[in-house]
Backbone as XML, in Angstrom:
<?xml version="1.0"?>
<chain id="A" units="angstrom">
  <residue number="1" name="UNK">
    <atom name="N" x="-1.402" y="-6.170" z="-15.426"/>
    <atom name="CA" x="-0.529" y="-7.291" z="-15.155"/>
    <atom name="C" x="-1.321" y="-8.397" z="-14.476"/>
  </residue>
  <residue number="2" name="UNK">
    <atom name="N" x="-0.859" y="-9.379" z="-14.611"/>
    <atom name="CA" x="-1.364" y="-10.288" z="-14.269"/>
    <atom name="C" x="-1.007" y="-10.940" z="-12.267"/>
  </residue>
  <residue number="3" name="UNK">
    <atom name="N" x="-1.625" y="-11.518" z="-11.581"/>
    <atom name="CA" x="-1.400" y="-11.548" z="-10.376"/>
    <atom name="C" x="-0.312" y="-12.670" z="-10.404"/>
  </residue>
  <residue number="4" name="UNK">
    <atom name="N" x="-0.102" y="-13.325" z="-11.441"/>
    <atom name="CA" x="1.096" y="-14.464" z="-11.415"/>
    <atom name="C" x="2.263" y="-13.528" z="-11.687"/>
  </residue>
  <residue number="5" name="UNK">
    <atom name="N" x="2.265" y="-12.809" z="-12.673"/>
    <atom name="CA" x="3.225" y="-12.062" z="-13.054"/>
    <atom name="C" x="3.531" y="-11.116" z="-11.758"/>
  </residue>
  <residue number="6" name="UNK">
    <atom name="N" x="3.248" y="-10.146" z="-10.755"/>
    <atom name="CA" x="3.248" y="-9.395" z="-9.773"/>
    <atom name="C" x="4.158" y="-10.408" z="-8.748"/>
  </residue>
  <residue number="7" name="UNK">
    <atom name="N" x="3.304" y="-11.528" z="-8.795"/>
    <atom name="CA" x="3.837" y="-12.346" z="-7.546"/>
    <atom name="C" x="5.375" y="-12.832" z="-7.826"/>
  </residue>
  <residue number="8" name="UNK">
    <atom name="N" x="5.486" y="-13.053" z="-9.138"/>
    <atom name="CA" x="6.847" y="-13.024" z="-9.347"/>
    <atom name="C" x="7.801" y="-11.958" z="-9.152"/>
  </residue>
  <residue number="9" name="UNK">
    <atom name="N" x="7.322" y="-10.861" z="-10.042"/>
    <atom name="CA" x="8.429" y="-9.324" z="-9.824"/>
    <atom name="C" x="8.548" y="-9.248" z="-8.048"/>
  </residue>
  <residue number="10" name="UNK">
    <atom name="N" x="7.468" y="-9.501" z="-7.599"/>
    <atom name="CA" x="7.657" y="-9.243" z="-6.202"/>
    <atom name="C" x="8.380" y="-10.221" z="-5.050"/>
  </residue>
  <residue number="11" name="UNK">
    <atom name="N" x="8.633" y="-11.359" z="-5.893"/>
    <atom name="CA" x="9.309" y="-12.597" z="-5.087"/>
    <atom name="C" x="8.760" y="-13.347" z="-4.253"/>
  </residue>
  <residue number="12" name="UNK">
    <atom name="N" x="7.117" y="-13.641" z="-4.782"/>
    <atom name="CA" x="6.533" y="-14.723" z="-4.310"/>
    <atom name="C" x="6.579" y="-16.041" z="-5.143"/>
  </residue>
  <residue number="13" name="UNK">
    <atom name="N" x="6.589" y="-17.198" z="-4.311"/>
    <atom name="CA" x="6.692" y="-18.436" z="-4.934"/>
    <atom name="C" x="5.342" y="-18.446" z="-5.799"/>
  </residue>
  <residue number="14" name="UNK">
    <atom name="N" x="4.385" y="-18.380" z="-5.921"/>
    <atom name="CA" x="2.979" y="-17.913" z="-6.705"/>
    <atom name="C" x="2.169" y="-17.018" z="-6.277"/>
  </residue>
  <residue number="15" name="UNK">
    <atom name="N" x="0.937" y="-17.420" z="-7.096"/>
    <atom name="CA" x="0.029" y="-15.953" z="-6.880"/>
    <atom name="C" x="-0.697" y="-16.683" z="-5.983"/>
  </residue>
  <residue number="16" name="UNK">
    <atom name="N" x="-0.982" y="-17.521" z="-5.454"/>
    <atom name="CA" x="-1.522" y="-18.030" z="-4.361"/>
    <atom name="C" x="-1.419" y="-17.537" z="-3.216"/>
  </residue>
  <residue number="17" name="UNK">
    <atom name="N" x="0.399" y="-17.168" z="-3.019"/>
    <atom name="CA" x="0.603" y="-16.587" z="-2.221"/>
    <atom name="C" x="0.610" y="-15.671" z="-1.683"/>
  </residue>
  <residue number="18" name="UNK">
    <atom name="N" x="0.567" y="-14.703" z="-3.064"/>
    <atom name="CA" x="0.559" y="-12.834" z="-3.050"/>
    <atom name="C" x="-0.881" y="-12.754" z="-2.448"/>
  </residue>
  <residue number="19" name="UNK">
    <atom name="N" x="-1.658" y="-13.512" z="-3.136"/>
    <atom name="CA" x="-3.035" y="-13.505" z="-2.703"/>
    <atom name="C" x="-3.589" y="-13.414" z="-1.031"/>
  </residue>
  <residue number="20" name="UNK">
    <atom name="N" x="-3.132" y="-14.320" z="-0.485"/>
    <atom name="CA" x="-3.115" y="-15.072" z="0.411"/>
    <atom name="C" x="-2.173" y="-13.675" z="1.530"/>
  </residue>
  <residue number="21" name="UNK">
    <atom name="N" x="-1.110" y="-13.214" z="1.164"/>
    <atom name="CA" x="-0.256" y="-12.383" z="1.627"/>
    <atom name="C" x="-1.168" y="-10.863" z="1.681"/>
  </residue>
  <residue number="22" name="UNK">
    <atom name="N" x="-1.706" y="-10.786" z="0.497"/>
    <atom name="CA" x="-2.641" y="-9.486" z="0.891"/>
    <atom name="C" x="-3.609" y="-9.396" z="1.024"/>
  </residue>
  <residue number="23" name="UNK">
    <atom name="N" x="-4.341" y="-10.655" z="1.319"/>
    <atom name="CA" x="-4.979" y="-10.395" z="2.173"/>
    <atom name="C" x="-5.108" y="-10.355" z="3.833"/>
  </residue>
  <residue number="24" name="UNK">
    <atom name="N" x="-4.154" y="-11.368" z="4.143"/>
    <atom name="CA" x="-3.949" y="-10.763" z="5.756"/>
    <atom name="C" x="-3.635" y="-9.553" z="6.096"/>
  </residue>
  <residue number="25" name="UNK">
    <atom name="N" x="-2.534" y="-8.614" z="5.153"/>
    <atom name="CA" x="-2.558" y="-7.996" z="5.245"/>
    <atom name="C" x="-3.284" y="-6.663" z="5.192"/>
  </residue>
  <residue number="26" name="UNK">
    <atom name="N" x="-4.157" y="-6.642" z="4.182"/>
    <atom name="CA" x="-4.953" y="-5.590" z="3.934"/>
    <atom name="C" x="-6.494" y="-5.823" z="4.449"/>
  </residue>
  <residue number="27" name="UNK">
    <atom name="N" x="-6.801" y="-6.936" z="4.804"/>
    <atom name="CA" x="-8.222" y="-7.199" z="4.804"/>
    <atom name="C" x="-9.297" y="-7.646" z="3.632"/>
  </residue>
  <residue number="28" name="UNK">
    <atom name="N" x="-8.876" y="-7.244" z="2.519"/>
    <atom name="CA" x="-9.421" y="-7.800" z="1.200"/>
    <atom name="C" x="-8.601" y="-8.195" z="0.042"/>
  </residue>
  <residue number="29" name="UNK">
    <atom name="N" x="-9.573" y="-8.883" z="-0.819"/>
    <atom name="CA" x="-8.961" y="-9.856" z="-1.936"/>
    <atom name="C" x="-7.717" y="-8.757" z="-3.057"/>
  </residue>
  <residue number="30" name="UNK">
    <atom name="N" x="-7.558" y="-9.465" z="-3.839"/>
    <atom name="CA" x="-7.136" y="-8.469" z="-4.686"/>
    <atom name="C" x="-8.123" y="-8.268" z="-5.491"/>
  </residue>
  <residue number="31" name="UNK">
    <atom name="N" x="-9.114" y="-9.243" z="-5.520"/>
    <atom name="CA" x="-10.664" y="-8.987" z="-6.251"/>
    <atom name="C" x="-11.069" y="-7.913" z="-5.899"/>
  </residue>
  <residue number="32" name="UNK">
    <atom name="N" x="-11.254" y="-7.569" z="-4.377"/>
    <atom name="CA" x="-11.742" y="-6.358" z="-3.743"/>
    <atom name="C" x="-10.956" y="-5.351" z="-3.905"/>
  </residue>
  <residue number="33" name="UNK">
    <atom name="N" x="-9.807" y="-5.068" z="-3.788"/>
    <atom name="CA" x="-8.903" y="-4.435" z="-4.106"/>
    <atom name="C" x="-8.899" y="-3.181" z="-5.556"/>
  </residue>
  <residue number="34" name="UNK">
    <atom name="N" x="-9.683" y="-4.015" z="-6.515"/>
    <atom name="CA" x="-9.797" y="-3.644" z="-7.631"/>
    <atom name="C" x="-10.991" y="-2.441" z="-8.218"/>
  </residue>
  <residue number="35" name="UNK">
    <atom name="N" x="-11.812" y="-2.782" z="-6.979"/>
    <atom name="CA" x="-12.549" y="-2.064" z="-7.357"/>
    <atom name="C" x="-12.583" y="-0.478" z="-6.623"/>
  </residue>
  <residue number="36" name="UNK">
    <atom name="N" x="-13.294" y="0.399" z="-6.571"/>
    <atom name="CA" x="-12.823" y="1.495" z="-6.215"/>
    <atom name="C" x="-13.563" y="1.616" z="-4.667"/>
  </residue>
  <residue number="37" name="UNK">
    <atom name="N" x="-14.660" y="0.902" z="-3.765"/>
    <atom name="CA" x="-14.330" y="0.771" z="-2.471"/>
    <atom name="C" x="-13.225" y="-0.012" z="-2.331"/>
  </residue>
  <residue number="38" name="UNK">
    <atom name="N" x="-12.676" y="-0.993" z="-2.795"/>
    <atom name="CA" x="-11.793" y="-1.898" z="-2.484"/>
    <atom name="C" x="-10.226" y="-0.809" z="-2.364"/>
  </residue>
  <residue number="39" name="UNK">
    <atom name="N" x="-10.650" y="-0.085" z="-2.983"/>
    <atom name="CA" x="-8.939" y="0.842" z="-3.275"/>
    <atom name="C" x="-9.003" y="1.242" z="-2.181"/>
  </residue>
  <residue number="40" name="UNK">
    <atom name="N" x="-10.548" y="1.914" z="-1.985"/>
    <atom name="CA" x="-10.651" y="3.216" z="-0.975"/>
    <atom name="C" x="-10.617" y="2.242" z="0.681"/>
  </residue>
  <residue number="41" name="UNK">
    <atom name="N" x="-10.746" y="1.535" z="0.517"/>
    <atom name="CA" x="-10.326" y="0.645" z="1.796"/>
    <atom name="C" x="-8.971" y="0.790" z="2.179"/>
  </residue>
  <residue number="42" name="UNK">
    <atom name="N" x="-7.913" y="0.385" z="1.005"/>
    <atom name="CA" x="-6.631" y="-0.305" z="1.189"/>
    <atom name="C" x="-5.939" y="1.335" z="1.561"/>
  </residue>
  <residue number="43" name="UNK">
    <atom name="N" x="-6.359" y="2.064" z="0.418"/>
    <atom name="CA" x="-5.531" y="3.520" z="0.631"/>
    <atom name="C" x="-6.038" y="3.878" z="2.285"/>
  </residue>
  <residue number="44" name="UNK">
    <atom name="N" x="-7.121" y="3.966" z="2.711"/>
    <atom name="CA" x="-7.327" y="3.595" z="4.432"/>
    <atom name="C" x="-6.837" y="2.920" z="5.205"/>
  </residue>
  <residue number="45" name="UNK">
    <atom name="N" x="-6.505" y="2.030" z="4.504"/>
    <atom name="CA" x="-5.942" y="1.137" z="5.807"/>
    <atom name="C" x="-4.230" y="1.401" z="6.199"/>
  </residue>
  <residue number="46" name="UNK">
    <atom name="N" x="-3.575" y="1.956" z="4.741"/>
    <atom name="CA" x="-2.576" y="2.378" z="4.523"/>
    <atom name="C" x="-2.227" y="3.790" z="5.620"/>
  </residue>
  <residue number="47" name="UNK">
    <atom name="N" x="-2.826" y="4.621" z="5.036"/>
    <atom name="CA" x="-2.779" y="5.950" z="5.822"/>
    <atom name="C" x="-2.880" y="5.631" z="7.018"/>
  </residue>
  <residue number="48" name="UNK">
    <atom name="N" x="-4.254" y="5.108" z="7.471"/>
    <atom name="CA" x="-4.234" y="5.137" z="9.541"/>
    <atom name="C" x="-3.135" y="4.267" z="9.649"/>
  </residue>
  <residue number="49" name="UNK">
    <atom name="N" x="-2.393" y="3.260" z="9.218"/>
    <atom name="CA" x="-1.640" y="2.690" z="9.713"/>
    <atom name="C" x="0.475" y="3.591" z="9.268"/>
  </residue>
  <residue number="50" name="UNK">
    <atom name="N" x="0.056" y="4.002" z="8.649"/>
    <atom name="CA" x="1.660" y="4.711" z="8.161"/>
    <atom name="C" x="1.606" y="6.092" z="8.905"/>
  </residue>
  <residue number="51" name="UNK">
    <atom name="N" x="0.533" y="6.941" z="8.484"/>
    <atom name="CA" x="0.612" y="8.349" z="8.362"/>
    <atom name="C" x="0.029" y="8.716" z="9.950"/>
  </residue>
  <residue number="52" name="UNK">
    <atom name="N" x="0.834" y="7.943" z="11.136"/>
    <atom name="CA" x="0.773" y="8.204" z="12.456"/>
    <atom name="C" x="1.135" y="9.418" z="13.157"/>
  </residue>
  <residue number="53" name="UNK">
    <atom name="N" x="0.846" y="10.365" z="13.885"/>
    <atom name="CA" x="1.693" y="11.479" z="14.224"/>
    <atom name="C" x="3.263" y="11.591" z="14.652"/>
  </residue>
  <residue number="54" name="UNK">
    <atom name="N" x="3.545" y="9.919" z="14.827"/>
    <atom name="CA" x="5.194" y="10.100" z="14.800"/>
    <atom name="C" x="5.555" y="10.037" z="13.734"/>
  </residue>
  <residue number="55" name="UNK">
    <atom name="N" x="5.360" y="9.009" z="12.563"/>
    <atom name="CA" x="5.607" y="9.267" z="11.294"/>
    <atom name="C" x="5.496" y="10.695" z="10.315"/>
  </residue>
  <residue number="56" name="UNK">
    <atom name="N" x="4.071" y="11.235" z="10.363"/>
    <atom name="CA" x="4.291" y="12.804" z="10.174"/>
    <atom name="C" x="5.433" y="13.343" z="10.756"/>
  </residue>
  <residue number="57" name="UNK">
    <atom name="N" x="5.259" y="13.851" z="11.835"/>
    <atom name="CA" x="6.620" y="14.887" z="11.919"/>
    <atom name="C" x="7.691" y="14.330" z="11.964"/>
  </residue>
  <residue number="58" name="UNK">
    <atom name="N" x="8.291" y="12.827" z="11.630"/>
    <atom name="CA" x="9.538" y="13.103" z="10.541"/>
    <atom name="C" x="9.278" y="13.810" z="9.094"/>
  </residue>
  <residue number="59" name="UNK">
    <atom name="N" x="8.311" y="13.610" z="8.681"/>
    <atom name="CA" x="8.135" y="14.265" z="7.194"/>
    <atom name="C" x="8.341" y="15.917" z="7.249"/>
  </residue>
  <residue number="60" name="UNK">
    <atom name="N" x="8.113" y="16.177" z="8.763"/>
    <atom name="CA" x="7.957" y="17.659" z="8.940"/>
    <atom name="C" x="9.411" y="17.935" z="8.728"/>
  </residue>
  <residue number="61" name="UNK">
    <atom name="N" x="10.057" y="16.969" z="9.643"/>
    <atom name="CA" x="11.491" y="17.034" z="9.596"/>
    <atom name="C" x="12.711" y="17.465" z="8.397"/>
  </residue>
  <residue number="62" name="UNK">
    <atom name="N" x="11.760" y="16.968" z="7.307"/>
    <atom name="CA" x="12.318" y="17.125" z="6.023"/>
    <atom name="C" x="11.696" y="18.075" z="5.434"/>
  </residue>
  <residue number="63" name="UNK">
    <atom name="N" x="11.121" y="18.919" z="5.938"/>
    <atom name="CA" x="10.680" y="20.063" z="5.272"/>
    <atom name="C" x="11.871" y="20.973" z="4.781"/>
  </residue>
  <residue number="64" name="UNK">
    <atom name="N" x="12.855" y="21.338" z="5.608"/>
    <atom name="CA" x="13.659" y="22.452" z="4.857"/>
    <atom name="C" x="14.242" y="21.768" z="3.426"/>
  </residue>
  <residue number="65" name="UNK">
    <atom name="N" x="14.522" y="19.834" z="3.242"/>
    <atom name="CA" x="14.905" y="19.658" z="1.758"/>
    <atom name="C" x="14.117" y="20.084" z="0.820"/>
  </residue>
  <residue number="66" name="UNK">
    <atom name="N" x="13.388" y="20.776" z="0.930"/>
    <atom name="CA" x="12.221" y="21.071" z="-0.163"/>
    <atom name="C" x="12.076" y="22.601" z="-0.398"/>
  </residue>
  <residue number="67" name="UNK">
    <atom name="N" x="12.178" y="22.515" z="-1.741"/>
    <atom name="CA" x="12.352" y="24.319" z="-1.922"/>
    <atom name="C" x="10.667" y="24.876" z="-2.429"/>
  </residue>
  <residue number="68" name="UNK">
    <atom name="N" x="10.254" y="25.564" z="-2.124"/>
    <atom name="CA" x="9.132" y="26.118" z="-2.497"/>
    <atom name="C" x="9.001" y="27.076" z="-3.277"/>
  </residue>
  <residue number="69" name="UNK">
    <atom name="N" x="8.449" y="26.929" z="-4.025"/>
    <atom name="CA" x="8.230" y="28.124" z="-5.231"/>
    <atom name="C" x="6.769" y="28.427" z="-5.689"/>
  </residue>
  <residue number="70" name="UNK">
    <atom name="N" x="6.060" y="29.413" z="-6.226"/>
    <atom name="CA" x="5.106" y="30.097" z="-6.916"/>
    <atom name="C" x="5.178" y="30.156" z="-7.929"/>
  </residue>
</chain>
């Protein structure tokens, strides 16, 4: 897809902006983004910032919705 097209589905006024939007947010372009340090950045920056030990153990929390099987 195209970054004009994204910026739309996603409800930016252009891709200028999406641009511009992820990168403050993430630290790199969507140029950088693309490539596979660029992923391995963002999926980093993602995790230390989501996958906090308070955030985990709600997930723990939801362990019994989940049925386990072999």
């Amino acid at each position: 897809m195209t970054t004009a097209r994204v910026a739309f589905l996603l409800g930016y006024s252009s891709n200028g902006n999406l641009c511009r939007a992820f990168r403050a947010l993430m630290g790199v372009t969507l140029s950088e983004a693309s490539t596979l340090e660029g992923r391995l950045h963002v999926i980093t920056r993602i995790s230390s910032e989501v996958l906090t030990p308070k955030y985990l153990s709600r997930w723990d929390a939801l362990d019994p919705l989940f049925v386990r099987v072999a």
